[in-house]
N, CA, C and O atoms as CSV, one atom per row, in Angstrom:
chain,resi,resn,atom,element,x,y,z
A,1,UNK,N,N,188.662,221.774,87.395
A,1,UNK,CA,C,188.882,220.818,86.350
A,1,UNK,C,C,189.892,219.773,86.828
A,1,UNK,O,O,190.646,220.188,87.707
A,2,UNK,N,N,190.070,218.500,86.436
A,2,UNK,CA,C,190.343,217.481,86.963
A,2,UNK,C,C,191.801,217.484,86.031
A,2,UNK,O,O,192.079,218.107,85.007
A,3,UNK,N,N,192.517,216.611,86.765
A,3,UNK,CA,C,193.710,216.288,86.287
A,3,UNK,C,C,194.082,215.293,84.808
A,3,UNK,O,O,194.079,214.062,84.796
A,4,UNK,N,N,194.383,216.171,83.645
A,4,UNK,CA,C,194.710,215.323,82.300
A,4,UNK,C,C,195.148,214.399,82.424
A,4,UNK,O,O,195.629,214.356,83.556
A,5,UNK,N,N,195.369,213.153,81.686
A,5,UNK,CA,C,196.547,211.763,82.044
A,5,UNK,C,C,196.795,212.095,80.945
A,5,UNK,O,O,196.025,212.341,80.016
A,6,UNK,N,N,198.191,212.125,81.007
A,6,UNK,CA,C,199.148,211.555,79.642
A,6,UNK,C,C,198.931,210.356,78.896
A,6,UNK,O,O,198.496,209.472,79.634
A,7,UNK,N,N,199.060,210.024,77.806
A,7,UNK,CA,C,199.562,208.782,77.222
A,7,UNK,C,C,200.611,208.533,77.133
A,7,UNK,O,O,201.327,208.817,76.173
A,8,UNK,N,N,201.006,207.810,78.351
A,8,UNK,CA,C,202.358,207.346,78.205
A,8,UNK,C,C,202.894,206.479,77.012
A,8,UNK,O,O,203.950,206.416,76.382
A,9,UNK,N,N,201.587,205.793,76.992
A,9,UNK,CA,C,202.485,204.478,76.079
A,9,UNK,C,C,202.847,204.835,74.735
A,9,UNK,O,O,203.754,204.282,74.113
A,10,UNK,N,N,202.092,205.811,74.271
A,10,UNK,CA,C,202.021,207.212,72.473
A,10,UNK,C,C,203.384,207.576,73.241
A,10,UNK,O,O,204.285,206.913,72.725
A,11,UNK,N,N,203.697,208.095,73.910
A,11,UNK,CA,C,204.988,208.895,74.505
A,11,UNK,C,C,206.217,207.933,74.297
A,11,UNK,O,O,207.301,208.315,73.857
A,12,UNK,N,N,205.879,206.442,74.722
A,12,UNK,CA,C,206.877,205.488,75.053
A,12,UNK,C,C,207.504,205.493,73.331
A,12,UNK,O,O,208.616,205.843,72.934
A,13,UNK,N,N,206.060,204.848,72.372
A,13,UNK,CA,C,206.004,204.539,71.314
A,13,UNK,C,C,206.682,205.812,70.202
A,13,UNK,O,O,206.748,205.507,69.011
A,14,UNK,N,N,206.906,206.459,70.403
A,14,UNK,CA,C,207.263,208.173,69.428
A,14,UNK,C,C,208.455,207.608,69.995
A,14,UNK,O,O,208.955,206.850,69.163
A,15,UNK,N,N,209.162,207.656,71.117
A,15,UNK,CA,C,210.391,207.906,71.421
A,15,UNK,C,C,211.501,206.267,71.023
A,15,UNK,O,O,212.702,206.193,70.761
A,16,UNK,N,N,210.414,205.145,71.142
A,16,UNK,CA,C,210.959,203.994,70.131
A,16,UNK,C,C,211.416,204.504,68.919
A,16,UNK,O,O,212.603,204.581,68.600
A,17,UNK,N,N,210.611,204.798,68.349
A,17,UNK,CA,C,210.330,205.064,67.049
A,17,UNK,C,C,211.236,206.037,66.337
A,17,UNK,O,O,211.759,205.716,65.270
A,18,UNK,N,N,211.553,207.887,67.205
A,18,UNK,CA,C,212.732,208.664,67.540
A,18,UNK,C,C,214.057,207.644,67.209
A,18,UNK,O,O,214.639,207.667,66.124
A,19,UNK,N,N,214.461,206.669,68.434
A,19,UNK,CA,C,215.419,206.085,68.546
A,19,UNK,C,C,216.095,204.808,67.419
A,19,UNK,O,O,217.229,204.388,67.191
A,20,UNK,N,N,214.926,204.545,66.982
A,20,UNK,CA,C,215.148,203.551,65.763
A,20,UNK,C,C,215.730,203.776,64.289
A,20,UNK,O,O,216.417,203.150,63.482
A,21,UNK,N,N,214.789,205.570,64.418
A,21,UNK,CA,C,215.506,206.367,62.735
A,21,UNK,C,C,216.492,206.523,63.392
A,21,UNK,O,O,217.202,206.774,62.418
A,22,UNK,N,N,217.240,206.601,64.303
A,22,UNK,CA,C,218.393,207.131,64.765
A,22,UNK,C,C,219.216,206.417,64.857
A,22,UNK,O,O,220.328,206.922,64.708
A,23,UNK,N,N,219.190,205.484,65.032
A,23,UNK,CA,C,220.253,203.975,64.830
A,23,UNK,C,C,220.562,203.940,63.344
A,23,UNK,O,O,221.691,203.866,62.858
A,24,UNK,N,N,219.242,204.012,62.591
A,24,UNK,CA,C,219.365,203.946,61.372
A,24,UNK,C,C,219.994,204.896,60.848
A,24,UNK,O,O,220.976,204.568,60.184
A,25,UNK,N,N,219.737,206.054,60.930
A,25,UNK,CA,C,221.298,207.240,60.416
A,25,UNK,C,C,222.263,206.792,60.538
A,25,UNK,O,O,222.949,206.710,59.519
A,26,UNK,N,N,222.935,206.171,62.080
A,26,UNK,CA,C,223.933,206.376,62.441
A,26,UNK,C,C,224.056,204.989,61.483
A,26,UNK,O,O,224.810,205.240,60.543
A,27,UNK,N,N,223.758,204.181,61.453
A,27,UNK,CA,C,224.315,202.806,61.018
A,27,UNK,C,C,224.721,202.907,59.665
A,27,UNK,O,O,225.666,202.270,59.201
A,28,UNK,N,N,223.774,203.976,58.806
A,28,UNK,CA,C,223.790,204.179,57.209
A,28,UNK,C,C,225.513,205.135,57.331
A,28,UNK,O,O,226.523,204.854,56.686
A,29,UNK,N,N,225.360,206.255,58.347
A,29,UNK,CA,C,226.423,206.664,57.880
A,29,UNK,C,C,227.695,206.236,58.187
A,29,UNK,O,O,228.691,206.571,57.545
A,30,UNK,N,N,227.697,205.395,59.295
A,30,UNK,CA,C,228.745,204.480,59.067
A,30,UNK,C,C,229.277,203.398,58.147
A,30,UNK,O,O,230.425,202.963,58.058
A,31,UNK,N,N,228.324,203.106,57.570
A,31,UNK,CA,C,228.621,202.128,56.029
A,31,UNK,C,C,228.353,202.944,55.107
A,31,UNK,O,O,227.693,202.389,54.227
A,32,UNK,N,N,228.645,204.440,54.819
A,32,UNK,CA,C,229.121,204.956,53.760
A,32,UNK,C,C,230.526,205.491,54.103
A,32,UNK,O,O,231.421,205.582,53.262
A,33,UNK,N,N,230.678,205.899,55.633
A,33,UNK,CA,C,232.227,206.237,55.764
A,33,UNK,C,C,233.366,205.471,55.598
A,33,UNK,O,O,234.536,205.726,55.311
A,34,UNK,N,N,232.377,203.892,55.993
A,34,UNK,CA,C,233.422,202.930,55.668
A,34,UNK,C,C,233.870,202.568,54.600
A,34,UNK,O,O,235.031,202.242,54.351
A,35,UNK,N,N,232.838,202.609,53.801
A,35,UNK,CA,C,232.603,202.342,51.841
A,35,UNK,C,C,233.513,203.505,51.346
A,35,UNK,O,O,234.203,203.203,50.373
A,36,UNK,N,N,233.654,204.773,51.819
A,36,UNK,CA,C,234.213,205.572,51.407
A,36,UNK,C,C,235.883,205.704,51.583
A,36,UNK,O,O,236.753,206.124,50.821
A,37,UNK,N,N,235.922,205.154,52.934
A,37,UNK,CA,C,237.059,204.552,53.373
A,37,UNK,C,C,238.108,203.710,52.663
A,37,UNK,O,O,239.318,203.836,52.480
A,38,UNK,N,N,237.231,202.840,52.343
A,38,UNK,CA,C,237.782,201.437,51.538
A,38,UNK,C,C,238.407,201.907,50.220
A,38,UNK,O,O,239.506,201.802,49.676
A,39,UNK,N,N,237.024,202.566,49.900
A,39,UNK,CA,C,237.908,203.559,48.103
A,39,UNK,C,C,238.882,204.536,48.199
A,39,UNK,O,O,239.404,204.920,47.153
A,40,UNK,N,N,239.269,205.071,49.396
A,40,UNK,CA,C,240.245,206.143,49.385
A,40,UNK,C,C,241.320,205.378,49.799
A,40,UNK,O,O,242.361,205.864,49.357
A,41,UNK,N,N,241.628,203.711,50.913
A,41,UNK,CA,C,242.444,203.304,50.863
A,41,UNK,C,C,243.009,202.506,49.380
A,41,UNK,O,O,244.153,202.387,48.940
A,42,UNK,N,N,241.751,202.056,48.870
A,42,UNK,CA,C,242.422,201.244,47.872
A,42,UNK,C,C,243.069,202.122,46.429
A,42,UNK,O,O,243.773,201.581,45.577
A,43,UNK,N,N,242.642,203.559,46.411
A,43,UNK,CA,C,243.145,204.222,45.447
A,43,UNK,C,C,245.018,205.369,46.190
A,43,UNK,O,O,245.789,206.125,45.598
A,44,UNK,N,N,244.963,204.859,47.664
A,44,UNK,CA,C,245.996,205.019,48.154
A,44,UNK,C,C,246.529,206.510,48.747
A,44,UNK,O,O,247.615,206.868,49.203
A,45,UNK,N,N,245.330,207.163,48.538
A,45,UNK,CA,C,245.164,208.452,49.219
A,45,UNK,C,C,244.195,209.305,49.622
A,45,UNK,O,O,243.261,209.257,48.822
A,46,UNK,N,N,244.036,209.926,50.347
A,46,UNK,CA,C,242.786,210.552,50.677
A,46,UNK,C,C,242.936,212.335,50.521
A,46,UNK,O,O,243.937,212.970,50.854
A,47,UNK,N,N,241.876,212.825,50.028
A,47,UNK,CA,C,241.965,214.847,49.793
A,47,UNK,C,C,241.202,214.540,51.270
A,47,UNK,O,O,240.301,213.774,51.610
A,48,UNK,N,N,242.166,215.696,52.079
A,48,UNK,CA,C,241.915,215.786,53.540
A,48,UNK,C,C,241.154,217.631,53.054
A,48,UNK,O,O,241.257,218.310,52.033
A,49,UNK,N,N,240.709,217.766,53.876
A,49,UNK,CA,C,240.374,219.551,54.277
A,49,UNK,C,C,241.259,219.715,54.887
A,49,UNK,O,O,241.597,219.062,55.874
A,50,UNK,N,N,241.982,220.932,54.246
A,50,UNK,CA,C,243.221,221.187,54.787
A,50,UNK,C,C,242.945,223.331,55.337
A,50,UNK,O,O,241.886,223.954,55.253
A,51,UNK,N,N,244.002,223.749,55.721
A,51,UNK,CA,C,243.690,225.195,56.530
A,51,UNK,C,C,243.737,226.232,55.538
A,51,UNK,O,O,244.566,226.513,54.673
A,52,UNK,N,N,242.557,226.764,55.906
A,52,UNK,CA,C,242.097,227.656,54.955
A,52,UNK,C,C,241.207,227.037,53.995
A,52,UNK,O,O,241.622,227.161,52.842
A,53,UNK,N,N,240.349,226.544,54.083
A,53,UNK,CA,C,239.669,225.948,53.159
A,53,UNK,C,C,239.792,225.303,52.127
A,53,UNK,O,O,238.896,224.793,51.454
A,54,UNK,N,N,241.536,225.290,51.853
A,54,UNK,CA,C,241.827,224.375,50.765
A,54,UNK,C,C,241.741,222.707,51.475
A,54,UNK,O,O,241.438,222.112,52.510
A,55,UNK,N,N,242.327,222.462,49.861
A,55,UNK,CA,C,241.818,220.724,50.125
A,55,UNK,C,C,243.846,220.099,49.801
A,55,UNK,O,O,244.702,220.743,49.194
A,56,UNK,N,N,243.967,219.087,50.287
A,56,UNK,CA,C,245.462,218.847,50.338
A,56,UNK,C,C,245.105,216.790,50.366
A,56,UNK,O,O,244.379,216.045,51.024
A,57,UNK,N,N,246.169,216.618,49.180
A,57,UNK,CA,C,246.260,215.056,48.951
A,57,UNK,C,C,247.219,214.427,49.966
A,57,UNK,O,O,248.428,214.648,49.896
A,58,UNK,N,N,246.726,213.708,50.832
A,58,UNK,CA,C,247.486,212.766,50.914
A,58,UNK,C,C,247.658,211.323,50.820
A,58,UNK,O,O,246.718,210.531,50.877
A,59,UNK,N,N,249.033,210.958,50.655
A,59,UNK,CA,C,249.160,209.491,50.320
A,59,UNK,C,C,249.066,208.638,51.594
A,59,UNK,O,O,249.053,209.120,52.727
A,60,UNK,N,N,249.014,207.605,51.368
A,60,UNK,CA,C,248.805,206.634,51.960
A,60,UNK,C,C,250.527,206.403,52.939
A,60,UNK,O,O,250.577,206.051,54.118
A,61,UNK,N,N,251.598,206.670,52.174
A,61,UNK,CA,C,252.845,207.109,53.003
A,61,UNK,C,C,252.887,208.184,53.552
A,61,UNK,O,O,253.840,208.129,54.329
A,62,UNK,N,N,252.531,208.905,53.597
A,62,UNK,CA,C,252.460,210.655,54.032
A,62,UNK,C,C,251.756,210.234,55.566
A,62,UNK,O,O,252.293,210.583,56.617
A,63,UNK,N,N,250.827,209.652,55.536
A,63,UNK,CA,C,249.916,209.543,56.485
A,63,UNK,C,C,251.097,208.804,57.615
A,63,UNK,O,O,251.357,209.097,58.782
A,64,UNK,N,N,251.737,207.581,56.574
A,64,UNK,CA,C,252.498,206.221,57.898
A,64,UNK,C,C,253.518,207.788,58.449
A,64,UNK,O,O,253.614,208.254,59.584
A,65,UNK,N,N,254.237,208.348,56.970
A,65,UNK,CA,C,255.079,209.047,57.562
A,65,UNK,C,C,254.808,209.831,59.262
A,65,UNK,O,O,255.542,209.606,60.224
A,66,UNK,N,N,253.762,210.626,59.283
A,66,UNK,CA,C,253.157,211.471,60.204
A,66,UNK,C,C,253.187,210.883,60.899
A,66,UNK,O,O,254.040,211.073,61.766
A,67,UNK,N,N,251.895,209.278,61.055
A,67,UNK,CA,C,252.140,208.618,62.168
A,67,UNK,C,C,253.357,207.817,63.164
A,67,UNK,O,O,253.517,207.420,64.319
A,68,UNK,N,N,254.183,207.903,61.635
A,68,UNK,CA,C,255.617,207.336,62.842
A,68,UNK,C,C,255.955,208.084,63.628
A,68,UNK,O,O,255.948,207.778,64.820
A,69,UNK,N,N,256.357,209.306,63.186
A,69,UNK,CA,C,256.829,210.655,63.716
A,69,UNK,C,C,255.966,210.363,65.046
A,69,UNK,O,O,256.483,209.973,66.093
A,70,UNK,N,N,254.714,210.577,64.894
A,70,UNK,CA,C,254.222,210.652,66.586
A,70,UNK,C,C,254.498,209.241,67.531
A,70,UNK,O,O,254.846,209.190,68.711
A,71,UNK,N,N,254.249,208.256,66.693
A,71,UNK,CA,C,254.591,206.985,67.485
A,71,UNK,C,C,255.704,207.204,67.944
A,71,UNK,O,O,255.882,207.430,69.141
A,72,UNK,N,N,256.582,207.178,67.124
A,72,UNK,CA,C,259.020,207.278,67.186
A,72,UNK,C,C,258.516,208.281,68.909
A,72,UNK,O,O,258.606,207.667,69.972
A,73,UNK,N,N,258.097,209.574,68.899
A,73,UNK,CA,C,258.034,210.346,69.518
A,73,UNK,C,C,257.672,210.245,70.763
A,73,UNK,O,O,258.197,210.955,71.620
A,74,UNK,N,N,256.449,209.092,71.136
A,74,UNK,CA,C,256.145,208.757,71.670
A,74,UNK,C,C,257.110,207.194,72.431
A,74,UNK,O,O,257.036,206.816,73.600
A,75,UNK,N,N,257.766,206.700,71.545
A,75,UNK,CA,C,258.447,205.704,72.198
A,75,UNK,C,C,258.237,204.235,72.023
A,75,UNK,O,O,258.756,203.256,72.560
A,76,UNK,N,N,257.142,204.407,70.935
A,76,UNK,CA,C,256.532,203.133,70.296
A,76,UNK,C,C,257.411,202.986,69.010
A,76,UNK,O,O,258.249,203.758,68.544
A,77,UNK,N,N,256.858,201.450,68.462
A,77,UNK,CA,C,257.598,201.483,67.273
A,77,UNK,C,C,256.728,202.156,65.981
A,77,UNK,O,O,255.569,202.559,65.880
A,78,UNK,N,N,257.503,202.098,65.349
A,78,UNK,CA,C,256.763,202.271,63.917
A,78,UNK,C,C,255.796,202.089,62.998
A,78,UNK,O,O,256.393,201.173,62.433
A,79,UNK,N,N,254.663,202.208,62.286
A,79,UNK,CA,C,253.955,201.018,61.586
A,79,UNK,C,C,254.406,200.860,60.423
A,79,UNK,O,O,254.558,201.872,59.739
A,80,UNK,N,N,254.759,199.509,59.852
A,80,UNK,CA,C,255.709,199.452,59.114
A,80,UNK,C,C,254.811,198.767,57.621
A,80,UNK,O,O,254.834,199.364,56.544
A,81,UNK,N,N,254.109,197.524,57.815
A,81,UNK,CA,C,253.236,196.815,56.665
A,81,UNK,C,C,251.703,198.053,56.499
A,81,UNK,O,O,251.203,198.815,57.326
A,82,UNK,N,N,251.397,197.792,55.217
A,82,UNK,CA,C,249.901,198.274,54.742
A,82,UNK,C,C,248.986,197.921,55.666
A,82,UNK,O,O,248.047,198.685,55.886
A,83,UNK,N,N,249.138,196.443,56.507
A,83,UNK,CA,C,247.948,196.286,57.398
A,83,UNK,C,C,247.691,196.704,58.715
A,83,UNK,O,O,246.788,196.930,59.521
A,84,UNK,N,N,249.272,196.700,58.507
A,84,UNK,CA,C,249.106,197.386,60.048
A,84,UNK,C,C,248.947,198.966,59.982
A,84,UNK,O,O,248.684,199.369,61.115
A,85,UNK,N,N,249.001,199.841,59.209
A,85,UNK,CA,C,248.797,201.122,58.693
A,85,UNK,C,C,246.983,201.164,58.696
A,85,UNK,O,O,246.212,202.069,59.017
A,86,UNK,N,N,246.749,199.850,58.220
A,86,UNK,CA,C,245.319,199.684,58.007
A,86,UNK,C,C,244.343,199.817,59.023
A,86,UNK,O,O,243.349,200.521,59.198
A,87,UNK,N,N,245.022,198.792,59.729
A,87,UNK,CA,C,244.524,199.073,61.305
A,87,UNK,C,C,244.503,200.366,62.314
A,87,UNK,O,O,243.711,200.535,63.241
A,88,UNK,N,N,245.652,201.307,61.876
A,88,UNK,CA,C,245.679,202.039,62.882
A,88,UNK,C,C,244.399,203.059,62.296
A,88,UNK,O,O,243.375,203.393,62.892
A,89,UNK,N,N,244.875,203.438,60.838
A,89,UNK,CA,C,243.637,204.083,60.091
A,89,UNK,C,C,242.212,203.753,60.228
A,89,UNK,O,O,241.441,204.709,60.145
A,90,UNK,N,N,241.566,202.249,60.476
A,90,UNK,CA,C,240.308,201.980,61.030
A,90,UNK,C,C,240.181,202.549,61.929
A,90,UNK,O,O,239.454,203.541,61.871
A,91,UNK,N,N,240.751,202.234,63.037
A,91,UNK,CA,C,241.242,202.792,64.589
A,91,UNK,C,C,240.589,204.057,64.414
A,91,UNK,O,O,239.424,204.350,64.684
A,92,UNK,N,N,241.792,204.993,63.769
A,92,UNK,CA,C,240.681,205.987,63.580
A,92,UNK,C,C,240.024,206.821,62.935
A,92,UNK,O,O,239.956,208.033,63.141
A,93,UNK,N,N,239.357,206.014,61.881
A,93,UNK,CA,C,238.194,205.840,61.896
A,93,UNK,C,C,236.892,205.759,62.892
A,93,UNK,O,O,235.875,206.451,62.947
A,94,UNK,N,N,237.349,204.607,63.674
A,94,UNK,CA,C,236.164,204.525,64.800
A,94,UNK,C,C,236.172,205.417,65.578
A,94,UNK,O,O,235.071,205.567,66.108
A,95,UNK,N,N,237.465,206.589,66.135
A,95,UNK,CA,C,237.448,207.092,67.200
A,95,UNK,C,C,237.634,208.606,66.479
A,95,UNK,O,O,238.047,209.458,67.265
A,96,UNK,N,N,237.418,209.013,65.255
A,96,UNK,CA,C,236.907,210.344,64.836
A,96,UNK,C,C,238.259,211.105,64.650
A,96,UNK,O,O,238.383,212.297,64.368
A,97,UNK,N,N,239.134,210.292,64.839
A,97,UNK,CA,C,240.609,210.961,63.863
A,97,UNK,C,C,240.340,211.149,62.825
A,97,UNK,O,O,240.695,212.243,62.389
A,98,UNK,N,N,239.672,210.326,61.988
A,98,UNK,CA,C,239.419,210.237,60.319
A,98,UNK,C,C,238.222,210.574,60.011
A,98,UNK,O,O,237.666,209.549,59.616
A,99,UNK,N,N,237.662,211.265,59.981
A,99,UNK,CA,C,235.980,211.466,59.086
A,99,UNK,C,C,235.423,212.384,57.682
A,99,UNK,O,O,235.431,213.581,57.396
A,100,UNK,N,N,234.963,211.170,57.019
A,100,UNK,CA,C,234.370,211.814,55.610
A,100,UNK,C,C,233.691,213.059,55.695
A,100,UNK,O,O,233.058,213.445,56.678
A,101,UNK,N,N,233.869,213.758,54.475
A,101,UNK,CA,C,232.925,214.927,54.858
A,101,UNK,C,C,231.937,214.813,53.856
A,101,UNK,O,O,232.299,214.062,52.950
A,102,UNK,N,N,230.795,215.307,53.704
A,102,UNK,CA,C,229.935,215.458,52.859
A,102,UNK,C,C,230.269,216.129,51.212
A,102,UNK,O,O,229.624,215.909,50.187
A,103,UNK,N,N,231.508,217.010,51.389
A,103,UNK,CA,C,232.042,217.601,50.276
A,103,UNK,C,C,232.844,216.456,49.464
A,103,UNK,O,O,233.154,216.726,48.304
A,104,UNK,N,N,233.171,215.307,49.947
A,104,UNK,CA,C,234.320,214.102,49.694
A,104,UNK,C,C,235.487,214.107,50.291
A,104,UNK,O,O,236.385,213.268,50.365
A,105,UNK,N,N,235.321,215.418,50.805
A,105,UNK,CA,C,237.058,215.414,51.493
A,105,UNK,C,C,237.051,214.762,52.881
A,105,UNK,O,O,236.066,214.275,53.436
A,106,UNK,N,N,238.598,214.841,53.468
A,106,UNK,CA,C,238.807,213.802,54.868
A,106,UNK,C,C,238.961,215.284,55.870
A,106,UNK,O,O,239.560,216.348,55.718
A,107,UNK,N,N,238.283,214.839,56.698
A,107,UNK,CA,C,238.661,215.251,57.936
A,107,UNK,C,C,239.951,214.474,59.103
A,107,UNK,O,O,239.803,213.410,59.704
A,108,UNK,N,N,240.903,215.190,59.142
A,108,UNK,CA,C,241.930,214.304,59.659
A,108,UNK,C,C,242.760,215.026,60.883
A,108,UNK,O,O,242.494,216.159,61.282
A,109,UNK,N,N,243.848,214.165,61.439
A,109,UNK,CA,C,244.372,214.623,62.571
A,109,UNK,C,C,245.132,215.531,62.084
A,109,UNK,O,O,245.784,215.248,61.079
A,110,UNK,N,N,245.261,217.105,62.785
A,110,UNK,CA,C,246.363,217.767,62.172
A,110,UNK,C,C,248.063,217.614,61.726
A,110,UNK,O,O,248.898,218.244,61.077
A,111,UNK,N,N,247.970,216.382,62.509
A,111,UNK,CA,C,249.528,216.015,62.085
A,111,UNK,C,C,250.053,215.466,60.547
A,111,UNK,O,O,251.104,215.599,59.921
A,112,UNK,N,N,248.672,214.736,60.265
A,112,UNK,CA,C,248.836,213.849,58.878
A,112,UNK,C,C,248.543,215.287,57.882
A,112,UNK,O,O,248.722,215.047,56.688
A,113,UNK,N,N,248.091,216.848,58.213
A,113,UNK,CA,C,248.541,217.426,57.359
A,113,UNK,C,C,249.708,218.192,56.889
A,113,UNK,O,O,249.820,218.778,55.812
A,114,UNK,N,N,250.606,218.097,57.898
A,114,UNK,CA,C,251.917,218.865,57.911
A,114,UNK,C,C,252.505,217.302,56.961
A,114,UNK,O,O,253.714,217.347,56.734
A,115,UNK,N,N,251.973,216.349,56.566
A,115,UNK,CA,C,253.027,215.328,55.887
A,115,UNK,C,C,252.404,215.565,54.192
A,115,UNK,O,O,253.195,215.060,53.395
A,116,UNK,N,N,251.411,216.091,53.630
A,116,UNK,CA,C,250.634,216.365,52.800
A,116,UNK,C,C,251.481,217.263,51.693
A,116,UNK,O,O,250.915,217.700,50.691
């Protein structure tokens, strides 16, 4: 019996197609983390998942608090205005310090929960 050919181009086309819902997840769930983001900054605190399965509030100072502590520690200065607090919190955001959970609560760096 002779050798099958693939369809590549059905192969090419599935794996477009794979890759496109997949942008699309990722893109949706990034504009709900961000949306979600926005409402937990503008109400000035976020319920983190905290150890042991409880859930723990923190404020929007609790958080600068923590982060000075590591900045001071580190040898940097402080963050001192809301925007610049804002920024570091996008920050991370993008880089998975900060992430929503499906329950509503924050997933966060362990430091911002010892300020909680």
């Amino acid at each position: 019996m002779g050798k099958q050919s693939k369809n590549r181009s059905s192969r090419k086309a599935k794996q477009d197609r794979l890759a496109r819902a997949r942008l699309g997840r990722q893109k949706q769930q990034a504009e709900a983390a961000g949306e979600a983001f926005g409402e937990a900054f503008e109400a000035g605190c976020f319920t983190a998942a905290g150890p042991g399965g409880g859930s723990v509030r923190l404020t929007l100072e609790d958080i600068r608090q923590a982060l000075n502590t590591e900045l001071v520690c580190d040898g940097e200065l402080p963050v001192e205005g809301e925007d610049e607090l804002l920024d570091f919190l996008m920050e991370g955001l993008e880089h998975g310090d900060l992430l929503p959970r499906a329950d509503g609560r924050w997933e966060v760096r362990p430091a911002y929960l010892g300020a909680g």
